[in-house]
C-alpha positions as CSV (number, residue, x, y, z in Angstrom):
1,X,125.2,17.0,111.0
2,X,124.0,20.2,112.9
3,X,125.0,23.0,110.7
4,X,127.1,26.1,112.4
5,X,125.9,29.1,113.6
6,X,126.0,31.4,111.5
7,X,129.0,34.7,112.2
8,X,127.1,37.9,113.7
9,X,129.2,41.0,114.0
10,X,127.1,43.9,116.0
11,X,129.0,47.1,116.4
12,X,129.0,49.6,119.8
13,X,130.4,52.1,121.9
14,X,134.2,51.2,122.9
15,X,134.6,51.7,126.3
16,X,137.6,50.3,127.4
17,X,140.3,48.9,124.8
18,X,141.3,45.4,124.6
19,X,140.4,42.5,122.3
20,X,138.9,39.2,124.4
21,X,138.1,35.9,123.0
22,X,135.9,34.0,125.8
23,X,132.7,31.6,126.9
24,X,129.4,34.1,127.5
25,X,128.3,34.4,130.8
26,X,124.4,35.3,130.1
27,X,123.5,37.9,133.1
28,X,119.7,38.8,133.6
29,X,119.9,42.4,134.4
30,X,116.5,42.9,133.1
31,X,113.3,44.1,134.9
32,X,111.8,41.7,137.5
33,X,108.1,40.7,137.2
34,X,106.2,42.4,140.0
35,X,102.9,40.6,141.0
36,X,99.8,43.5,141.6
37,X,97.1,42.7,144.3
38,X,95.0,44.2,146.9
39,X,95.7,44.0,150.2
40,X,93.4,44.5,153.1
41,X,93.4,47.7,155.1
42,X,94.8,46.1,158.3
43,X,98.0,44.9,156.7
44,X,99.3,48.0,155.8
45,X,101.3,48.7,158.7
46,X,103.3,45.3,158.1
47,X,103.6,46.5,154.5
48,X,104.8,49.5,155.6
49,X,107.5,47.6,158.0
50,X,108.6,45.3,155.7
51,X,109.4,48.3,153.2
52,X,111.1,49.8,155.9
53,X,113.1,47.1,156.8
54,X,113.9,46.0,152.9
55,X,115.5,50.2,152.9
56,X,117.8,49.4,155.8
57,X,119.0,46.3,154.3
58,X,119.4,47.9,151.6
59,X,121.7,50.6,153.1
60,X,124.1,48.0,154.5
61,X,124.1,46.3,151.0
62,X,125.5,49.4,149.4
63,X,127.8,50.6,152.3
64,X,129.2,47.6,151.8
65,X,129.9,47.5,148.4
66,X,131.4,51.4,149.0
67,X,134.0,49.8,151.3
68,X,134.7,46.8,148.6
69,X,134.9,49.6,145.4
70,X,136.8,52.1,148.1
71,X,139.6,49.4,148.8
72,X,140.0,48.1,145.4
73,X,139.3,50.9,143.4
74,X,139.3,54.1,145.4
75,X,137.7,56.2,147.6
76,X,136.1,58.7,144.8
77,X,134.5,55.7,142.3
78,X,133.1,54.4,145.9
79,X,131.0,58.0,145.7
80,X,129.1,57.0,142.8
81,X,127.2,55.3,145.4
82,X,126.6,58.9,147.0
83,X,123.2,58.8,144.8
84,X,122.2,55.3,145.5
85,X,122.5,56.4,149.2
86,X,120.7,59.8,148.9
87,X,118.0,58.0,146.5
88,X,117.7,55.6,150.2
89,X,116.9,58.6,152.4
90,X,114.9,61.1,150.1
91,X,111.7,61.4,151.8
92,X,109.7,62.1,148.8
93,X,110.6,59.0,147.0
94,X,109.5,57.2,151.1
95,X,106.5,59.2,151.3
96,X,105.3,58.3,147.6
97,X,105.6,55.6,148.4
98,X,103.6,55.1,151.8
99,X,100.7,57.4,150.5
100,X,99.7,55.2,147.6
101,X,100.1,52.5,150.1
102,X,97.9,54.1,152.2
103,X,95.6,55.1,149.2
104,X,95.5,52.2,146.6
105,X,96.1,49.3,149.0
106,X,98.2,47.4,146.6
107,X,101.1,44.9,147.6
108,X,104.2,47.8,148.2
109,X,106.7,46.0,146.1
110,X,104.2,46.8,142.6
111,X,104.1,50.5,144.5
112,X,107.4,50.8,144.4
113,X,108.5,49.5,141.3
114,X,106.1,51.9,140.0
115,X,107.7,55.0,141.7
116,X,111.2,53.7,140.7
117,X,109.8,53.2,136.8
118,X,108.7,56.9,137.1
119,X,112.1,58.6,138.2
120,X,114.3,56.1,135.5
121,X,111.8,57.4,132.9
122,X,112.8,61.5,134.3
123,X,115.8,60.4,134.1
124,X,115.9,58.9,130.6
125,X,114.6,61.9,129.1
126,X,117.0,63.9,130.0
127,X,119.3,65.9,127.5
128,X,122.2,65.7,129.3
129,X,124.5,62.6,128.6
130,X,125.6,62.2,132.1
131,X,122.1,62.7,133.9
132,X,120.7,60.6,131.5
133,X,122.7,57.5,132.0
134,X,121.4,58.3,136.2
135,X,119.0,56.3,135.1
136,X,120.9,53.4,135.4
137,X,121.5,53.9,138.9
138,X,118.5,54.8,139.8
139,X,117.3,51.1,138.0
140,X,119.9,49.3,140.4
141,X,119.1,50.8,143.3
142,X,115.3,49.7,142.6
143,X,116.3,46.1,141.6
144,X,117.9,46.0,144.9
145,X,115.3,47.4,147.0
146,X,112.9,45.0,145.6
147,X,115.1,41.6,146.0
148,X,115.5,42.6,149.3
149,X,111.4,43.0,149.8
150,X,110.7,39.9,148.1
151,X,113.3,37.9,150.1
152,X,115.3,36.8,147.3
153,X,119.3,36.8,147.0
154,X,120.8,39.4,144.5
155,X,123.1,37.7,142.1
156,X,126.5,39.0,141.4
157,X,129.6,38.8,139.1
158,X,132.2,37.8,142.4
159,X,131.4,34.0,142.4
160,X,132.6,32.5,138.7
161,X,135.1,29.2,138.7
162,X,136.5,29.5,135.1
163,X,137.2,32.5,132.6
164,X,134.0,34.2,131.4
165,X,132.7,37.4,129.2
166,X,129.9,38.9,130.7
167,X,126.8,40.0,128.3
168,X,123.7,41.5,129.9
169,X,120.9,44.3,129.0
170,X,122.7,46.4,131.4
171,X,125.4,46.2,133.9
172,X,124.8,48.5,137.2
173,X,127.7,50.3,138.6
174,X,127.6,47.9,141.9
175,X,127.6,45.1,139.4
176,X,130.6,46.2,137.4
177,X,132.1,46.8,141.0
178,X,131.8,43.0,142.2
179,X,133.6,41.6,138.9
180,X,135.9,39.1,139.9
181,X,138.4,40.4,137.8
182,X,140.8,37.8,137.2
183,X,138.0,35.7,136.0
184,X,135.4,38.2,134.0
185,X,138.1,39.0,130.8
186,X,135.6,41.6,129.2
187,X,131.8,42.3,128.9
188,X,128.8,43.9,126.3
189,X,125.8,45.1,127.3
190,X,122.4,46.2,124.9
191,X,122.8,49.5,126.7
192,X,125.2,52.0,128.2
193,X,127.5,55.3,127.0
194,X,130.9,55.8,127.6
195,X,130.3,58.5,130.0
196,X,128.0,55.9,132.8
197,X,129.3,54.7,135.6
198,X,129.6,51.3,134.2
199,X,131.9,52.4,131.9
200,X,134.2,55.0,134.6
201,X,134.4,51.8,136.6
202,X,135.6,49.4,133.4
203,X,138.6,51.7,132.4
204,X,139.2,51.8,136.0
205,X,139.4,47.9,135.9
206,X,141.3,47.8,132.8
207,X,138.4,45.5,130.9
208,X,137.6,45.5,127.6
209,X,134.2,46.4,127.2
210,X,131.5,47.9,124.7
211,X,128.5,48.8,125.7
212,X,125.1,50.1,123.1
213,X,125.1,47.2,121.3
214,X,120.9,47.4,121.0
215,X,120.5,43.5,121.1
216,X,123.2,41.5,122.0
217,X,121.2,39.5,124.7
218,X,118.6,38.6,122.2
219,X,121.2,37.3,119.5
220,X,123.7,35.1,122.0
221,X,123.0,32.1,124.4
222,X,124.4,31.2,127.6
223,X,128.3,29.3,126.6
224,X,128.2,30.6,123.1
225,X,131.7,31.5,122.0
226,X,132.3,35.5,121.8
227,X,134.7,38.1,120.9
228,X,134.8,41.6,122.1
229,X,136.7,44.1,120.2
230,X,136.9,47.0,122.3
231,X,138.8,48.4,120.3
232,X,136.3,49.2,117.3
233,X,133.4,48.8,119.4
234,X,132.7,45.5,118.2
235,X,131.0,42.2,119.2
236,X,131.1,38.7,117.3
237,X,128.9,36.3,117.9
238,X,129.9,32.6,116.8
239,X,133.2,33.9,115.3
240,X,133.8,32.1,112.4
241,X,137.3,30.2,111.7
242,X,138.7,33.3,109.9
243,X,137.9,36.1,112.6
244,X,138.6,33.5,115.2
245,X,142.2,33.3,113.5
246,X,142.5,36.8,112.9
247,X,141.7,38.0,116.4
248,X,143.5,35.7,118.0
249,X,146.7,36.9,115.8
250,X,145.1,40.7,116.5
251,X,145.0,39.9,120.8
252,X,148.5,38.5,120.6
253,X,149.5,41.6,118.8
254,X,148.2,44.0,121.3
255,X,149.2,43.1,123.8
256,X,152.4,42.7,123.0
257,X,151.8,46.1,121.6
258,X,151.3,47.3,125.0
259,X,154.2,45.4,126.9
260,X,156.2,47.5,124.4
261,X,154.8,50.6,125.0
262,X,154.9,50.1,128.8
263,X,158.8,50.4,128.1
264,X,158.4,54.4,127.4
265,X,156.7,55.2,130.9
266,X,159.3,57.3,131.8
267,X,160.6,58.4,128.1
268,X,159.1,61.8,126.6
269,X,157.0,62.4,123.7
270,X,160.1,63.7,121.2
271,X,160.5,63.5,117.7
272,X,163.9,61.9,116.3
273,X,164.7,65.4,115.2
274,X,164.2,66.8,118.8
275,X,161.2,68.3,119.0
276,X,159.2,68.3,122.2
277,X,155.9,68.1,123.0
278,X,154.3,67.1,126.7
279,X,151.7,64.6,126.9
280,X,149.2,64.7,130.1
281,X,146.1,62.9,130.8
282,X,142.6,64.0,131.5
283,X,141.2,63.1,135.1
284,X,138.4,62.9,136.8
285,X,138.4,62.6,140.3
286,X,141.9,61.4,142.6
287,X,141.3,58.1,141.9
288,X,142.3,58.0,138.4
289,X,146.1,59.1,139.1
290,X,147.4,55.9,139.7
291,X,146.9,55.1,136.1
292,X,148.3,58.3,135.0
293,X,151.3,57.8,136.1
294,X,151.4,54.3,135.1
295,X,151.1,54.9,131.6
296,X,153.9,57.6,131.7
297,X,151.9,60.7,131.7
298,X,153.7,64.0,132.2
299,X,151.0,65.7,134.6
300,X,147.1,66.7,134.1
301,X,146.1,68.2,131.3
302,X,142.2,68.4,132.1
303,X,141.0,68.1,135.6
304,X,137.2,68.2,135.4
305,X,136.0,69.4,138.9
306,X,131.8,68.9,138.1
307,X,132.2,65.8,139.4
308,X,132.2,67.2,142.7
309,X,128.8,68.6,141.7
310,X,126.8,65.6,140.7
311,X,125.1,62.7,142.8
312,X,124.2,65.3,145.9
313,X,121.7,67.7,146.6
314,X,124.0,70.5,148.4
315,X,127.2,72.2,147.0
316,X,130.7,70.7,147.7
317,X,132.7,72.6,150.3
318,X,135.3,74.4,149.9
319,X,137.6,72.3,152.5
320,X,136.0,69.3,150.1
321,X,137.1,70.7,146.9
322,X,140.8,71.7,148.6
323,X,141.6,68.1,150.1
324,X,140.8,66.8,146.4
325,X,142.5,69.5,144.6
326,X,145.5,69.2,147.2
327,X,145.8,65.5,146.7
328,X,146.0,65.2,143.1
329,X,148.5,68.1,142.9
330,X,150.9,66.3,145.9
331,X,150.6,63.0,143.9
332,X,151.7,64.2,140.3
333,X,154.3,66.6,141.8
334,X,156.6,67.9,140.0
335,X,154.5,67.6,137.2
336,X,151.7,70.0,136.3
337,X,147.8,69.7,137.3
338,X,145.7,71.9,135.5
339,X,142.0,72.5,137.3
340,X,139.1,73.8,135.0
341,X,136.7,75.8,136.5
342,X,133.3,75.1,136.9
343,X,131.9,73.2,133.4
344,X,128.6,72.7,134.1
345,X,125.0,73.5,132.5
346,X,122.1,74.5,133.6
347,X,120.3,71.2,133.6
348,X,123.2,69.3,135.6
349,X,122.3,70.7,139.2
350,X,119.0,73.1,139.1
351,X,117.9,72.1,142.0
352,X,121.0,72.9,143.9
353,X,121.3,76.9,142.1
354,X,117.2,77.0,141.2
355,X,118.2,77.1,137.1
356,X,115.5,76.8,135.2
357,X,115.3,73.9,132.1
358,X,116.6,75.5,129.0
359,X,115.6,75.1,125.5
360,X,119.3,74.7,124.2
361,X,121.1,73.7,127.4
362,X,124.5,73.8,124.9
363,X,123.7,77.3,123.9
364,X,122.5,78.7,126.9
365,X,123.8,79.4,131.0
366,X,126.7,77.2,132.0
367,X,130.5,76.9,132.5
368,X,131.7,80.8,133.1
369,X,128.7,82.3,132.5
370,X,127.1,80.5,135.9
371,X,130.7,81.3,137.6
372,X,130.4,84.9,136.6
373,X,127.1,85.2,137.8
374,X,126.9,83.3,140.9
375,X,129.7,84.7,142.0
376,X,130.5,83.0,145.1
377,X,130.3,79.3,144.4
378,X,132.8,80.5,141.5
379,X,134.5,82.4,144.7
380,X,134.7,79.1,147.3
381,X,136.3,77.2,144.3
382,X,138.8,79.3,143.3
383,X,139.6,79.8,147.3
384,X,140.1,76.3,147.1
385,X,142.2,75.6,143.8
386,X,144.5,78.9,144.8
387,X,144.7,77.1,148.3
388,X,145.8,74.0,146.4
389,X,148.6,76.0,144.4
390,X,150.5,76.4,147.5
391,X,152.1,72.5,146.6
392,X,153.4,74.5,143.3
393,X,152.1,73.1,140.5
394,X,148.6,73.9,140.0
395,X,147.5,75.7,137.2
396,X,143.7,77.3,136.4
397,X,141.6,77.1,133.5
398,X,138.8,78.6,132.4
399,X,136.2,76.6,130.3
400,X,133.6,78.4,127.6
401,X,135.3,81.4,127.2
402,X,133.3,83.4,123.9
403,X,134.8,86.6,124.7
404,X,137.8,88.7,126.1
405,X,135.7,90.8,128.6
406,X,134.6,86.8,130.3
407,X,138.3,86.5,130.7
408,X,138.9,90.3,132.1
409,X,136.1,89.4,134.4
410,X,136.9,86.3,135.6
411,X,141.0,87.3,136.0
412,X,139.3,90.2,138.4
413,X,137.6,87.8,140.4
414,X,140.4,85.8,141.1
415,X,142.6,88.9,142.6
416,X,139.6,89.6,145.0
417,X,140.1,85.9,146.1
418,X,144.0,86.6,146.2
419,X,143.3,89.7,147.8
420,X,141.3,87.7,150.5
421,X,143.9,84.9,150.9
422,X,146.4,87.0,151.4
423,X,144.7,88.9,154.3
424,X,144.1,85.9,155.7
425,X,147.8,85.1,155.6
426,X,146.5,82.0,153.6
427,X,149.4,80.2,151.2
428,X,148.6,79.8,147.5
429,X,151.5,80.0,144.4
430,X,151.6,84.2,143.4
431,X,152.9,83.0,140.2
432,X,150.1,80.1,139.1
433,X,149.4,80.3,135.6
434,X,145.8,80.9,134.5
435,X,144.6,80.3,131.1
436,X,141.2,79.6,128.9
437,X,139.8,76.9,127.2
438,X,139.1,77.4,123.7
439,X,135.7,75.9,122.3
440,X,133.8,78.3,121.0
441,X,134.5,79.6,117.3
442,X,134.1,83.0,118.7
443,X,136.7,82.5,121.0
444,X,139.1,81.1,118.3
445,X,138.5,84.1,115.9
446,X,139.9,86.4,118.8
447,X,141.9,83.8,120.1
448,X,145.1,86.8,119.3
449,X,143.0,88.9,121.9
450,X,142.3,86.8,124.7
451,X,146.2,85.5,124.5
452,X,147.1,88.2,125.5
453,X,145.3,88.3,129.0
454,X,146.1,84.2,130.1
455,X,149.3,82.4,129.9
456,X,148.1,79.7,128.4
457,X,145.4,77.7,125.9
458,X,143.7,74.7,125.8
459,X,141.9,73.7,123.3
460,X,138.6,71.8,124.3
461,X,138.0,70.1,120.6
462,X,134.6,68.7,121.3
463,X,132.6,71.6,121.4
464,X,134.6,73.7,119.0
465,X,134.1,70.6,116.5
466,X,130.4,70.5,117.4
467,X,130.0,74.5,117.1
468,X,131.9,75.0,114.5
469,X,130.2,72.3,112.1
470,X,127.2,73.2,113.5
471,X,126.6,69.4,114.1
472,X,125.1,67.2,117.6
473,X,127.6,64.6,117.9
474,X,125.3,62.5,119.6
475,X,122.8,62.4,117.0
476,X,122.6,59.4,115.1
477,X,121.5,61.2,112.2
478,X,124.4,63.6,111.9
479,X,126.9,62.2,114.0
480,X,128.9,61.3,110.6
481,X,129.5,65.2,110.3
482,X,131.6,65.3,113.5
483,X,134.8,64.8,112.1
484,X,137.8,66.2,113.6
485,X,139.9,66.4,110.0
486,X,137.0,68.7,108.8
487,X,139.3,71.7,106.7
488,X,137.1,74.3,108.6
489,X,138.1,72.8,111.9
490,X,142.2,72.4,111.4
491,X,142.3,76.1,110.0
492,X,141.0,76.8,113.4
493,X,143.4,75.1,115.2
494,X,146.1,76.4,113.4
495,X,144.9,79.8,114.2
496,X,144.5,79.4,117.8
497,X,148.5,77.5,118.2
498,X,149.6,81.0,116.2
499,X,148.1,82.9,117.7
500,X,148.9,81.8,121.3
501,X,152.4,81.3,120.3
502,X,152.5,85.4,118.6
503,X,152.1,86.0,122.3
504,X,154.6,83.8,123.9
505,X,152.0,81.8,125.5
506,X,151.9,78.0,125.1
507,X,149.2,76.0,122.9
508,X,147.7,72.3,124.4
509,X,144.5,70.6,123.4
510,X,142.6,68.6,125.7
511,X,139.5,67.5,123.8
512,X,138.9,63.6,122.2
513,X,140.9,64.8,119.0
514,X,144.0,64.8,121.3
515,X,143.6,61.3,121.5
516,X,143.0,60.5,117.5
517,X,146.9,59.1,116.8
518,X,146.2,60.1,112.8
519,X,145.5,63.5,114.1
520,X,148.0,63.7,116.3
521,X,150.7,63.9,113.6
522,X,149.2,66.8,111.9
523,X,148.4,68.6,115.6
524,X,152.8,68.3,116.4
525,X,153.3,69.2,113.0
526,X,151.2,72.8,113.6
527,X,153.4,73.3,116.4
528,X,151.1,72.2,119.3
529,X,153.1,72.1,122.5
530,X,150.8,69.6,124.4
531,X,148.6,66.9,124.2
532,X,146.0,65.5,127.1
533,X,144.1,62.7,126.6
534,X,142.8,59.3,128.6
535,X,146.1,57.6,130.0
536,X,145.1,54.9,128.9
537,X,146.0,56.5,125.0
538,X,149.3,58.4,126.7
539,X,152.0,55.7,125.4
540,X,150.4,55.0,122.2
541,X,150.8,59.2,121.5
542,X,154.5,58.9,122.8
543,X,155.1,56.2,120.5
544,X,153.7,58.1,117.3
545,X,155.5,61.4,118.1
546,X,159.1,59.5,119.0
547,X,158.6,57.7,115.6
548,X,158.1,60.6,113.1
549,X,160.5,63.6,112.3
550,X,158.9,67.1,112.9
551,X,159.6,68.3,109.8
552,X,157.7,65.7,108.4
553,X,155.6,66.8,110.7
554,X,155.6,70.4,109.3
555,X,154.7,69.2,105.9
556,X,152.0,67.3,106.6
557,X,150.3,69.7,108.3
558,X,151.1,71.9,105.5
559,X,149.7,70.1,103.0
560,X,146.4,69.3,105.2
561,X,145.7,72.7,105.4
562,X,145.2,72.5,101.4
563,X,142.4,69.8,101.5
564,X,139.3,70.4,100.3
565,X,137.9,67.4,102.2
566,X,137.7,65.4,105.4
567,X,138.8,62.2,103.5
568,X,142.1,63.8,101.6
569,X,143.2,64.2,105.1
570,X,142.6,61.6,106.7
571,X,144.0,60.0,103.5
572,X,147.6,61.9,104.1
573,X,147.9,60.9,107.9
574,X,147.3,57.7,107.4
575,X,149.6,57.3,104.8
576,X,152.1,58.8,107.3
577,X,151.0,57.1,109.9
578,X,151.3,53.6,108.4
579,X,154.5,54.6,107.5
580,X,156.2,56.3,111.2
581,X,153.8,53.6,113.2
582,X,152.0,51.1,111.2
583,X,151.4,48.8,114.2
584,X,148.6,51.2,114.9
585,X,147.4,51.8,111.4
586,X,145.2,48.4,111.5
587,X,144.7,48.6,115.3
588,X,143.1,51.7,115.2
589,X,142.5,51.4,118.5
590,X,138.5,52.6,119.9
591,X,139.1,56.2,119.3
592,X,138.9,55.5,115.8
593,X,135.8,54.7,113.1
594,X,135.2,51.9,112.1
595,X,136.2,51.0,108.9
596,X,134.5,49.8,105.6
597,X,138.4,48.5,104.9
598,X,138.3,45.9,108.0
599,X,139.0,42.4,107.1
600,X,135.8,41.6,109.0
601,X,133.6,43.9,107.0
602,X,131.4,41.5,104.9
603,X,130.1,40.0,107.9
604,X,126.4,40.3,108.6
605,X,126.4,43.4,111.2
């Protein structure tokens, strides 16, 4: 008798929540072999032509797909194709390519598989998370270049007859895109971060997914039988009889879990004592408002505008940036929008401002500090976010304030715009609140300062966590550092909500602490007045804060604020946590670590 294969439990990055039991659908994503050889000096004009023509097929590939992803998901995820497109038409990469045509005399398809290899490597190499998962698209756009010069048919996830889980080395954004989604019930792939297009376009679809899992496509074979725990970031490999029977009971129980907390869409986030506290969503681009207000969000806590900035060689417009800012505000009406400013570094768009590669891109010349000195980009988007007001519930942010004089500055700036509007007999709200993000410790010790110039806060957890600890949270090595119930950290918060509220100004956070549920108790409990997180996490935070008392609240965040250590917190809010909402206490959901106390723990990982 053939003996079973053995369990194999391979931990990720959680992209999209969701647990999926399925058949593996085995999809080669990985380089194509490309054949080198000489070619003789009179067929280089047919090489040439056929490159040509292989481009312009090309083209009508991927406005194609634009008008699939535009139609089914929306207009702005069809943009990610913006790069693919300009990647198409850049001359350079053309030219390149013809001259060591020209030069070498080698079969064009090696040429430009070599020229493609060359910009994925820049790419790679990039500090930047979101520049450095370009590469990605850049490998796409080459894989589909070269099918089309060699003739051979692209394959794609549209065409499956039966239930599958996808596993490849990589998914591409245009692959994610062609999912038949009623069929493909979750995928892994070897690579990816949460912050690629492949994973944007997999919360957009709603499908569980991790991604980072190093090896999966070496360990698993085509039909194997697969779990993904999205979750925890997890993938199992022949699932034994006990994690079979356990996430089967786990899958039943979430989504059940979420049928229920569909039910308090249009309830608010209020203690059974009756305390208050709003809970928003952090956007994107337009397209993601659907989904906040499906899962009962009350408005936009974070709207990050750089996405206008990336995938393009110019600056957006400020007629671009209004219709955006204009839209989002008209569909969330009468609840707030709150636009940050500018949060960009230095590395994101140099060739668009001329910025010059910096040694510590996080330390150095982005968010206000670019806005204050290149005054009139900052200028054109604050024209169009005051023009955007005029629907009456916009409010302005801005991001990496260190100081009280950045704030000063940066309020003067935006009376010469209102100056301007108003002598253009322009529209915009008078009233429209303005307030600063607070990330930087320095910003949190004078945080009783700078309240009293905004009117409101919002504090942006993931850089005053990575300041503050002095730690690189995406750095394997010290990653385990970056721990949002570090002492130092919650005596900072609970500085910043006092001092905000000593000024009659109100306290939100919008960083990924906002969405940690054990945190979340301790955060009400300080007195926070909003919390803005992925919809996706909206109902489960209603659900915790409509299940607790605030003044148990109160004394847990009391008695947190005593710890000597990460673990005696997290130790008390769990406790509470398992006792206001213990439906969440073992599904954890993928915010959370993963845990040494997991039934599937003694499996080989």
């Amino acid at each position: 008798m053939k003996p079973a294969n053995k369990e194999i439990v391979l931990r990720g990055i959680p992209v999209c929540p969701g647990v999926v039991i399925g058949k593996v659908y085995l999809f080669d994503s990985k380089e194509e072999f490309i054949a080198k050889y000489k070619i003789p000096e009179e067929q280089i004009p047919g090489e040439i032509a056929r490159f040509e023509e292989a481009l312009i097929k090309t083209r009508h590939e991927l406005v194609g797909i634009q008008n699939k992803i535009a139609s089914q998901v929306g207009e702005e995820h069809a943009q990610i194709f913006n790069a693919h497109l300009l990647f198409l038409e850049d001359r350079s990469v053309i030219e390149q390519v013809i001259k060591r045509l020209e030069k070498e005399k080698i079969n064009v398809e090696y040429i430009f598989q070599q020229v493609g290899k060359k910009y994925v490597e820049l790419f790679s190499n990039m500090e930047d998370d979101y520049l450095r998962e370009r590469a990605s698209d850049i490998r796409d756009f080459t894989r589909r270049v070269l099918y089309n010069l060699m003739g051979k048919k692209k394959k794609d996830l549209s065409d499956f007859e039966e239930e599958v889980i996808i596993v490849a080395y990589d998914l591409s954004p245009s692959d994610t895109a062609m999912m038949h989604k009623e069929l493909v019930k979750g995928f892994a792939t070897d690579v990816g971060g949460k912050t690629s297009h492949t994973a944007i376009i997999a919360r957009s679809l709603e499908i569980p997914a991790v991604v980072g899992l190093h090896n999966v496509t070496g360990k698993i074979k085509p039909g194997a039988r697969i779990i993904v725990d999205g979750n925890r970031g997890l993938v199992i490999i022949h699932p034994s009889k006990r994690s079979l029977s356990k996430y089967t009971i786990e899958k039943s129980k979430f989504e059940r879990l979420t049928e229920k907390l569909a039910e308090l869409k249009d309830l608010p986030a209020e203690t059974i004592d009756g305390y208050r506290v709003s809970v928003s969503a952090n956007i994107e681009m337009p397209a993601d408002i659907p989904s906040v207000i499906s899962h009962g969000a009350e408005g936009v806590g974070l709207y990050r505008t750089e996405f206008f900035y990336f995938n393009r060689t110019d600056l957006p417009s400020e007629e671009e940036q209004y219709t955006a800012y204009k839209k989002v505000a008209e569909e969330i009406y009468p609840n707030p929008v709150i636009i940050r400013t500018l949060d960009i570094g230095g590395d994101k768009f140099s060739h668009q401002i001329g910025i010059q590669k910096e040694m510590n891109p996080f330390l150095g010349w982005r968010a206000i500090r670019i806005c204050l000195e290149e005054q009139e980009v900052f200028k054109q988007q604050l024209r169009a976010i005051l023009r955007a007001s005029a629907v009456g519930n916009v409010k302005l942010m801005y991001p990496m304030i260190s100081s009280v004089d950045e704030v000063l500055e940066a309020n003067k700036i935006v009376e010469e715009v209102k100056t301007s509007l108003d002598k253009s007999r322009i529209a915009y709200d008078k009233e429209i609140e303005m307030g600063a993000m607070i990330e930087i410790p320095s910003a949190a010790i004078t945080s009783d300062i700078i309240a009293r110039h905004v009117d409101f806060f919002s504090i942006g957890t993931n850089d005053l966590i990575q300041y503050s600890i002095a730690v690189d949270r995406v750095n394997e090595k010290v990653a385990y550092l970056y721990e949002p119930a570090n002492p130092a950290v919650l005596r900072l918060i609970k500085s910043i909500i006092d001092n905000g509220h000593a000024e009659n100004i109100w306290v939100g956070m919008c960083g990924e602490m906002a969405g940690d549920l054990e945190m979340t108790l301790i955060l009400v409990g300080m007195g926070i007045d909003e919390l803005s997180a992925s919809s996706i996490i909206v109902p489960e935070i209603k659900k915790v804060i409509r299940s607790s008392s605030f003044k148990s609240l109160q004394m847990l965040s009391e008695k947190v604020l005593k710890c000597s250590t990460s673990y005696e917190v997290r130790k008390l809010a769990r406790a509470l946590l398992k006792k206001t909402a213990p439906e969440f206490v073992m599904q954890q959901n993928y915010r959370m670590p993963y845990s040494k106390d997991d039934p599937i723990s003694n499996a080989q990982i």
